[in-house]
C-alpha positions as a printed NumPy array, in Angstrom:
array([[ 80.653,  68.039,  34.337],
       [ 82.604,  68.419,  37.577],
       [ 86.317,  68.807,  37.828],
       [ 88.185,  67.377,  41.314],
       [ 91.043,  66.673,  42.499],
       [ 92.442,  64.33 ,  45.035],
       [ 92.778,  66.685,  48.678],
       [ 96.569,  65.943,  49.064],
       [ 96.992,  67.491,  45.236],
       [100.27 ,  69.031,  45.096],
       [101.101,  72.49 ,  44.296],
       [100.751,  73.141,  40.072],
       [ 97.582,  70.606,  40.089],
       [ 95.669,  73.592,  39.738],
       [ 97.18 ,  74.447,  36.947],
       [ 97.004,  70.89 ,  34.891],
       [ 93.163,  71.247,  36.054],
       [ 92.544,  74.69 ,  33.702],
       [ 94.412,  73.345,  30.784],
       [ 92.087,  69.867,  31.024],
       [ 89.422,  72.087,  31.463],
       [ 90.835,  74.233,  28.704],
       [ 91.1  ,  71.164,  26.671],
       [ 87.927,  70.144,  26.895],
       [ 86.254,  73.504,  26.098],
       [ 87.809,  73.595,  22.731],
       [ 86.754,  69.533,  22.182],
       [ 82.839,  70.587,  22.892],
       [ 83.215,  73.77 ,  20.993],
       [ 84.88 ,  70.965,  17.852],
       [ 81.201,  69.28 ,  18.26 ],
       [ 79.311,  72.111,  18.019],
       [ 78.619,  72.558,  21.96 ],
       [ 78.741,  75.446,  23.959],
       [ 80.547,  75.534,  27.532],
       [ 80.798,  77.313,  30.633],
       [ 83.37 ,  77.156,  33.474],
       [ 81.757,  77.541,  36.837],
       [ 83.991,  78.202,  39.585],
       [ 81.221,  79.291,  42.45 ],
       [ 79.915,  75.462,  42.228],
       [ 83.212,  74.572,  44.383],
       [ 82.556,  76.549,  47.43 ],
       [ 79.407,  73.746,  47.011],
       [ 81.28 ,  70.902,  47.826],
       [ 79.387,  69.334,  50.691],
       [ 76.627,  69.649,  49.128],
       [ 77.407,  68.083,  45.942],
       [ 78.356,  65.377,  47.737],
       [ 75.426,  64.998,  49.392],
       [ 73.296,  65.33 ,  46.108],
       [ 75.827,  62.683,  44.239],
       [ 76.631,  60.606,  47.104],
       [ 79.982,  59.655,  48.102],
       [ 80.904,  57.105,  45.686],
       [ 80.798,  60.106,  42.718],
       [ 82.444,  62.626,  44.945],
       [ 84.728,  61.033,  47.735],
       [ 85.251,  62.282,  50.789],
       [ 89.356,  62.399,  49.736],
       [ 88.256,  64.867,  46.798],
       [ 88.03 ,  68.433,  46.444],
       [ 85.742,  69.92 ,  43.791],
       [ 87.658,  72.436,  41.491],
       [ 84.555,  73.778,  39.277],
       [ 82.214,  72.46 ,  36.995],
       [ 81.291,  72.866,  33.117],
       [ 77.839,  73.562,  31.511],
       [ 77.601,  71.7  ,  28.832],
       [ 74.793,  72.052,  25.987],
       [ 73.61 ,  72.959,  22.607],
       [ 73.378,  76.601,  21.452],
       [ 70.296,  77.888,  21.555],
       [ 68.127,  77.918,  17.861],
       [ 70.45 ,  74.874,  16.669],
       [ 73.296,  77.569,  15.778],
       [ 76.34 ,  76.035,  15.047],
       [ 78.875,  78.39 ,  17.012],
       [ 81.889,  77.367,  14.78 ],
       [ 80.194,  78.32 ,  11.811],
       [ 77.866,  81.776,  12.915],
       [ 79.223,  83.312,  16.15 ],
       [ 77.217,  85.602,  18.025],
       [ 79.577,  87.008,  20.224],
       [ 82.104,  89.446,  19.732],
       [ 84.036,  90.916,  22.541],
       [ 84.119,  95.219,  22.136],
       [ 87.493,  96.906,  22.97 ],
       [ 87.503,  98.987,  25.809],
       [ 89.736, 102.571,  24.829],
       [ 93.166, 102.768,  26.311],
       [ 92.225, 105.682,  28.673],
       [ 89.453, 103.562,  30.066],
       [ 91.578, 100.695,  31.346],
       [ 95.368, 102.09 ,  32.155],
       [ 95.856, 104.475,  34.79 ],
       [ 99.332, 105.929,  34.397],
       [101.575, 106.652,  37.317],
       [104.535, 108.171,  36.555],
       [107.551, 109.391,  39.134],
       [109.614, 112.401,  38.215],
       [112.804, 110.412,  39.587],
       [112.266, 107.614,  36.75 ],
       [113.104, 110.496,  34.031]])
């Protein structure tokens, strides 16, 4: 699935792109799919065109990202067995303090 937008988009466009995108992650994840964002795909533009031809991707479009779309591997339903769980990272790993005796 690839996300565009016209090339005259004004500024916040962006923005209404990642919640549709958002959107429809959490409609394929409903259904039992699994999705992807892919943001590299759009420095591919030219050549997606190309590919697609010019009546999927007009010239007065820019290409945002794309989405992966597709069925866990194994038939696992994700909403019912998920296989991923993020680990926490300790404080002292990710915060570098900086303090200034003149804040005191």
């Amino acid at each position: 699935l690839l996300l565009t937008l016209p090339k005259n988009a004004v500024a916040g466009t962006y923005i209404d792109v990642g919640s549709y995108m958002y959107a429809i992650l959490l409609g394929m994840h409903a259904y039992g799919l699994g999705g992807k964002p892919l943001g590299s795909v759009a420095k591919y533009t030219d050549t997606i065109r190309e590919v697609l031809g010019a009546a999927a991707m007009p010239e007065d479009e820019h290409l945002i990202c794309g989405i992966c779309i597709g069925w866990p591997t194994g038939g696992r339903d994700p909403r019912t067995t998920p296989d991923w769980h993020p680990s926490r990272l300790g404080l002292d790993e990710t915060t570098r303090w900086v303090v200034d005796a003149a804040w005191a």
